[in-house]
N, C-alpha and C positions, 0 to 999 in steps of 0.2 A: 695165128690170129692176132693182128694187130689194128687199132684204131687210134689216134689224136685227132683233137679238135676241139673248137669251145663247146662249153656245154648250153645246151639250151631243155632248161630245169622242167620236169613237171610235178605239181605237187598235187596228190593223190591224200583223200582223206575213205575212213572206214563208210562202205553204204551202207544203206538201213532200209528196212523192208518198204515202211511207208513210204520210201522217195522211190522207189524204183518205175513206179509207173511215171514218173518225169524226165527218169536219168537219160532220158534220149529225144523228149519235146526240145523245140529250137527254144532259145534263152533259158533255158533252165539254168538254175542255178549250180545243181547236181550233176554237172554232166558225168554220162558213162563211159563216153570216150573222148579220148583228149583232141576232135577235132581242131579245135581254134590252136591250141598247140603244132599241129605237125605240118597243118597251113601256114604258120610263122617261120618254119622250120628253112636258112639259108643253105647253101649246096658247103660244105665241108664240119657242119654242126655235130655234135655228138646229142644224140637225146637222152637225157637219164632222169627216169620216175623214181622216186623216192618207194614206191608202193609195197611199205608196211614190213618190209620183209615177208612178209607173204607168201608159202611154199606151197599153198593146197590151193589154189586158183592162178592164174596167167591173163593179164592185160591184153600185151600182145602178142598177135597169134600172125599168121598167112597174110592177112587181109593188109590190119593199119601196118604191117614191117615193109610191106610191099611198096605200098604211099610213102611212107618213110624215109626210103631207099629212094623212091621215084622221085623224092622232093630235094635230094642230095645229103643227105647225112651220110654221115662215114662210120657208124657206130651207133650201137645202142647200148644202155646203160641201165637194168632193172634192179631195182631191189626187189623181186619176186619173181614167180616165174611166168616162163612165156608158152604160150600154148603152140597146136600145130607143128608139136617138132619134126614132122618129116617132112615139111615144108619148108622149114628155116633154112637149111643148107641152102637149097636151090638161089636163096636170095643175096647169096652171096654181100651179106654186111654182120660186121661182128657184133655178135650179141654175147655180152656179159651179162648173167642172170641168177638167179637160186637155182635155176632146175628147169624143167620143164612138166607142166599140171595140164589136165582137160578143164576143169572146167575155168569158163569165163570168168574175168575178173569184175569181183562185185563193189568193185571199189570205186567214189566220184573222184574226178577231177578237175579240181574247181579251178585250178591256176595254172600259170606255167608261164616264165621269165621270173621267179621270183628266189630267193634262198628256199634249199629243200634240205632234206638228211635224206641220205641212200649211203644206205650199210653204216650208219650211226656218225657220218664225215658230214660237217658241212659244204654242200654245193651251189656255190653263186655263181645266177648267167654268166656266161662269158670265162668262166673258171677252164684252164685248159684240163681236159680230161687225157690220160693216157694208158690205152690198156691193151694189156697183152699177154700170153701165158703164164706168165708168173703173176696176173691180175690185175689189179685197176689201181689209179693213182688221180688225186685232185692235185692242181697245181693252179694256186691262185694264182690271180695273173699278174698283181705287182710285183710273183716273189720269179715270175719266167725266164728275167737276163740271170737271177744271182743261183737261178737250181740250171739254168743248161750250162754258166761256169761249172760249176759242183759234178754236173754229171762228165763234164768233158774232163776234167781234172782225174776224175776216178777210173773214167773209161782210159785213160792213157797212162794211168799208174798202172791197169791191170795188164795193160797190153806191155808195158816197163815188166813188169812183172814173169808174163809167158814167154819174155825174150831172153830173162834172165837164165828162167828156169830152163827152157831148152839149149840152153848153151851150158848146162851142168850145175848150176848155183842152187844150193841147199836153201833151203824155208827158212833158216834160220836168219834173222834181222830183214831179211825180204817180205815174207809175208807173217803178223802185219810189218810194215815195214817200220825200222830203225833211222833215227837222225842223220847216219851219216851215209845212208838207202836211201832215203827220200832226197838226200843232196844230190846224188849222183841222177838222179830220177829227174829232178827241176834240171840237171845241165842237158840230159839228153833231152827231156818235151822240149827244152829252147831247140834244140838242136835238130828235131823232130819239125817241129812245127816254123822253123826257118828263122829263129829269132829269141 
């Protein structure tokens, strides 16, 4: 399961019994579901609710993942869970979430393009999101040339590394590597990468 793309935020606050007979009149203030959100939603966006960490109720279920997906997102992104799990598969888009709960999420959602928390990280629109089995990742988006250097650097140290090691070379000053391992490492990426 894999997803990238920018995030497009929704920020979810706690409901309350007395709003609930609103949370779904048009203009409310309280909305219940994040309509206006998933209607803004571009074709490669990731959607990520901040929603409370929340384990004992689910936002979304069948219905809005389905729109979701229909509207082009590549990903969803809860901080709580989502309901309808024998549904989720079928819809074939990766949800990152707490779990999955029955019942409906009783939580408003007043906003969405704005900075949110989900799982305690700050997420601002547009923030590249990345996630995949080993979990989720923000990657603000001023810092996106200087972390894909970073990643491409480490990703070709390790591959320096499996070539080493299958041609018999001990762990020792390899992994982590030594001064004069990492030298030899920079001549072969030139060498590697054509330059």
């Amino acid at each position: 399961m894999k997803t990238v793309g920018p995030a497009l935020t929704i920020r979810s606050v706690p409901g309350r019994d007395d709003l609930q007979s609103i949370a779904y009149a048009p203009g409310s203030l309280f909305p219940g579901h994040p309509e206006e959100a998933i209607e803004a939603i571009q074709p490669g966006d990731v959607v990520v609710l901040d929603g409370r960490g929340a384990t004992n109720e689910g936002l979304f279920g069948d219905l809005l993942t389905l729109r979701i997906k229909m509207k082009g997102a590549v990903g969803i992104i809860s901080d709580m869970c989502v309901r309808d799990s024998p549904h989720m598969l079928e819809k074939n888009i990766p949800i990152f979430c707490r779990g999955s709960a029955s019942p409906g999420g009783s939580v408003f959602n007043v906003d969405y393009n704005v900075p949110i928390g989900c799982a305690g990280v700050l997420v601002c629109p547009g923030d590249i999101m990345l996630g995949d089995d080993d979990g989720v990742v923000v990657i603000p988006i001023a810092m996106v040339p200087d972390v894909i250097e970073e990643v491409l650097l480490h990703e070709d140290r390790e591959e320096y590394i499996r070539l080493m090691l299958s041609r018999g070379a001990s762990l020792d000053g390899l992994y982590p590597m030594a001064p004069d391992t990492d030298k030899s490492f920079l001549e072969w990426r030139r060498g590697a990468r054509g330059g």
